[in-house]
C-alpha positions as CSV (number, residue, x, y, z in Angstrom):
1,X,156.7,107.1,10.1
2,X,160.1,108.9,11.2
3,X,159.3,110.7,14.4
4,X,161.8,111.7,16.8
5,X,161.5,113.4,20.3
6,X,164.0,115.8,21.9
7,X,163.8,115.7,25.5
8,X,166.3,118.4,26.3
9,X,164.0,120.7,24.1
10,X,161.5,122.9,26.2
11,X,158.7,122.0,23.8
12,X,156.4,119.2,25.3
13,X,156.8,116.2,23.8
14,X,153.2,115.6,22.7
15,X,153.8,119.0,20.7
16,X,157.2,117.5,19.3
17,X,155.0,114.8,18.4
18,X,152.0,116.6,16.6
19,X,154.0,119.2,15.1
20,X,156.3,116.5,13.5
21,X,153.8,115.3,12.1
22,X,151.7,118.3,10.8
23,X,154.9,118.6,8.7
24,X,154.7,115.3,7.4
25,X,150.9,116.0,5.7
26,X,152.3,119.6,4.9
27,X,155.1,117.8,3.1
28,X,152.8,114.9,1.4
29,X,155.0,112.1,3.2
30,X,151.3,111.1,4.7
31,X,148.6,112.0,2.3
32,X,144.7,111.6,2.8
33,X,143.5,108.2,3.9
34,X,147.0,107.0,5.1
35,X,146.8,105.1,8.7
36,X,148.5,106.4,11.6
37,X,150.9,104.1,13.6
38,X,148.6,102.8,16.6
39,X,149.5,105.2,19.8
40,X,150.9,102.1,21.5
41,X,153.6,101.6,19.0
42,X,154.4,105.7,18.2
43,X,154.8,105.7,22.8
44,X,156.6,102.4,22.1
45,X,159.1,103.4,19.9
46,X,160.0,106.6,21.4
47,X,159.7,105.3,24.5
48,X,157.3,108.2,26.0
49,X,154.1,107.4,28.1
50,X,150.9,106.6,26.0
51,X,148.7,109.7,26.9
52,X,151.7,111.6,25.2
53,X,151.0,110.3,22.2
54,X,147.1,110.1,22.7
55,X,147.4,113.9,23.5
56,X,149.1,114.8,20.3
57,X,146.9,112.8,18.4
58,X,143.8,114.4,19.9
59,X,145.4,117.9,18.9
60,X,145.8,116.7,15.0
61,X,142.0,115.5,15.5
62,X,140.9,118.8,17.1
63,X,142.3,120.8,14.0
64,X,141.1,118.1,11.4
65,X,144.3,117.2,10.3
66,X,143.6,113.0,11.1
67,X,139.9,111.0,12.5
68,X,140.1,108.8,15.4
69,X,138.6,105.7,14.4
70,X,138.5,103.7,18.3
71,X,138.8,100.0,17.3
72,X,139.9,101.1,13.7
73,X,142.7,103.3,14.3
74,X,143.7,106.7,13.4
75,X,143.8,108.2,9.7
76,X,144.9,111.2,7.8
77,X,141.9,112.9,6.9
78,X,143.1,116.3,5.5
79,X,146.4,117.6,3.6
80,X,145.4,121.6,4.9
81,X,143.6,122.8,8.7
82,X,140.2,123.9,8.5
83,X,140.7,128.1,7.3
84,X,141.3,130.6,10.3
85,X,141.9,134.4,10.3
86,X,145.1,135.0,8.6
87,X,146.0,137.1,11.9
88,X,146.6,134.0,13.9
89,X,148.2,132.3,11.7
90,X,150.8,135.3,10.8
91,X,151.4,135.6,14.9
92,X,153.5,132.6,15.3
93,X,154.8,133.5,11.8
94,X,155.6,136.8,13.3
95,X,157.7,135.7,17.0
96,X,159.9,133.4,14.4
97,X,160.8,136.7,12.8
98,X,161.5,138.1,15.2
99,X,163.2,136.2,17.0
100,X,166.0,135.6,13.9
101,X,165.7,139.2,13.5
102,X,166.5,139.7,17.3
103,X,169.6,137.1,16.6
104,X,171.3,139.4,14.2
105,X,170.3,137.7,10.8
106,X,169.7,140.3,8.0
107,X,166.9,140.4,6.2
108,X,168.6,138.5,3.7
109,X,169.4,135.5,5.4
110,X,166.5,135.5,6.9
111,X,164.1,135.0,3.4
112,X,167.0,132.1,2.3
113,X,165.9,130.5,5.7
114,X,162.3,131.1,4.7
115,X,162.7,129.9,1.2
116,X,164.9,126.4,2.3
117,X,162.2,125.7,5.3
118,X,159.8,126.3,2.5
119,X,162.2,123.6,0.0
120,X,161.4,120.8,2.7
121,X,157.5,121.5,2.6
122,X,157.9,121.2,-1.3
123,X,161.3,120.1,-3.1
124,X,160.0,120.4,-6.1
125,X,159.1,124.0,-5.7
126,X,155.4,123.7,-7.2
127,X,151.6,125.3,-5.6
128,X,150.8,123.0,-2.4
């Protein structure tokens, strides 16, 4: 599983973590049923602290993106989150915007960012 960490980022790492691999199910790299690496060897082999991974994995659980199996290991249980107002999902959506919007981009150059983030969710372009 190809997980990196920046630690000169401001995002905690046990986000970096979970929101790495939230793109990895969006993406189909880990698909329904796949194991998760144990926590152990995801803190081992980025060399972060065990409750870093444990937290990140409990935030995947919480929105029922992977099951904690103790003893048995953790699984990819779902390719999409359970359905929530399309408010809060549009407000992080929204800052993005904004925030490329705030850094000069045109609108423009904005939807080709859109569209090539969208690419790595789906190369081949078809209905997730």
């Amino acid at each position: 599983m190809l997980i990196t960490v920046n630690t000169a980022d401001s995002t905690p790492l046990y986000k970096q973590v979970a929101d790495r691999i939230r793109h990895l199910i969006a993406c189909g790299t880990l698909r329904e049923g796949m194991p998760l690496p144990s926590v152990r060897q995801v803190a081992g082999d980025l060399g972060v602290n065990l409750n870093t991974i444990a937290a990140a994995y409990r935030e995947l659980q919480d929105e029922g993106l992977v099951a904690v199996k103790h003893g048995a290991g953790t699984v990819v249980t779902a390719g999409r989150t359970h359905p929530r107002d399309h408010e809060e999902l549009r407000k992080p959506l929204r800052v993005a915007l904004t925030q490329l919007a705030l850094a000069g981009l045109s609108r423009d150059a904005i939807l080709e960012l859109v569209s090539n983030e969208l690419d790595t969710l789906d190369p081949k372009g078809g209905p997730q």
